[in-house]
C-alpha positions in Angstrom: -79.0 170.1 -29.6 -81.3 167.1 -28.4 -80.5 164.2 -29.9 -83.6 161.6 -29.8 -81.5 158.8 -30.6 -79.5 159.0 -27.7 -82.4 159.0 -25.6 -83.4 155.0 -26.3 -82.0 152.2 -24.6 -79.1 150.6 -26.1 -78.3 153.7 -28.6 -75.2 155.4 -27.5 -73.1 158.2 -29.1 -71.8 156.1 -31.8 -74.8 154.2 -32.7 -76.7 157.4 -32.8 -73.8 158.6 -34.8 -73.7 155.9 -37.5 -77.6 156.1 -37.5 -77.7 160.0 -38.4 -75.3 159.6 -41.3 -77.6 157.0 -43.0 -80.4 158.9 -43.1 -81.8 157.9 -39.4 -82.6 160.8 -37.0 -85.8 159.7 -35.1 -87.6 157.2 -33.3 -90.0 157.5 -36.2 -87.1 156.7 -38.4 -86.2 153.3 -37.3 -90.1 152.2 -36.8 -90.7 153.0 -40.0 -87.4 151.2 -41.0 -87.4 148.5 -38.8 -84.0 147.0 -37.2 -82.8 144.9 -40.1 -83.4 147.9 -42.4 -81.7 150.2 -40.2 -78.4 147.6 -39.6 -78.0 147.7 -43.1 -78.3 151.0 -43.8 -75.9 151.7 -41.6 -73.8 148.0 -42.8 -73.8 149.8 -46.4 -72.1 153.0 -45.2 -69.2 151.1 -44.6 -69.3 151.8 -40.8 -68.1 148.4 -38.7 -71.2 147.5 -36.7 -71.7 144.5 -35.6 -74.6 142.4 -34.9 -75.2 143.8 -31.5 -75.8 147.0 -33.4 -78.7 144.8 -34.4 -79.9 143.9 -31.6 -79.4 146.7 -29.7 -81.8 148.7 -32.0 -84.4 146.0 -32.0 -84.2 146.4 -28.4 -84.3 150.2 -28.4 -87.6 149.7 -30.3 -88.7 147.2 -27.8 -87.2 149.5 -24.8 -85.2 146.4 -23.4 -82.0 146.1 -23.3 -80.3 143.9 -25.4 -79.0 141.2 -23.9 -82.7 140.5 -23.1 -83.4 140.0 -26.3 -84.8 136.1 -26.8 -82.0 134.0 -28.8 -85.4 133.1 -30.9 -85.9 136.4 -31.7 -81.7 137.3 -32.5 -81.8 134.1 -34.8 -85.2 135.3 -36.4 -83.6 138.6 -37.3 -80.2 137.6 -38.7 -82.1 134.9 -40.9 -84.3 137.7 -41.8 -80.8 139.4 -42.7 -79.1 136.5 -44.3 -82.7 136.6 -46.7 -82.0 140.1 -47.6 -79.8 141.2 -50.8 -77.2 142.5 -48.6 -75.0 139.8 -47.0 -73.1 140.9 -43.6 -70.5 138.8 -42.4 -69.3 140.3 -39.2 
């Protein structure tokens, strides 16, 4: 079975894992979610992500890796997180 997941940057069998047992199957799926939405969805499954989950699906969106990922833009999403209902602590 092809797994689209798998075939973005960053997103590797456990990611695309955790992803497909929140709901998130496609490329489509974490567009239309965005990467805050998706971290928590995953976040509220109980699964143990942590923020580079985060970042490494902002990235996949973004097709960079990561680690390339401007600190401005890690600090813009975890405040967008922090403003959220759902509080992470990891």
């Amino acid at each position: 079975m092809h797994d689209e997941l798998l075939t973005l940057r960053n997103l590797g069998k456990t990611s695309a894992q955790w992803l497909h047992a929140s709901g998130i199957h496609t490329a489509d799926d974490l567009r239309r979610l965005g990467s805050v939405s998706a971290y928590q969805a995953v976040k509220s499954r109980g699964f143990s992500a942590s923020r580079v989950l985060l970042y490494a699906i902002e990235g996949a969106l973004r097709d960079i890796n990561w680690k390339e990922l401007p600190d401005a833009l890690k600090n813009e999403l975890n405040q967008h997180l922090a403003g959220c209902d759902y509080r992470d602590k990891s």
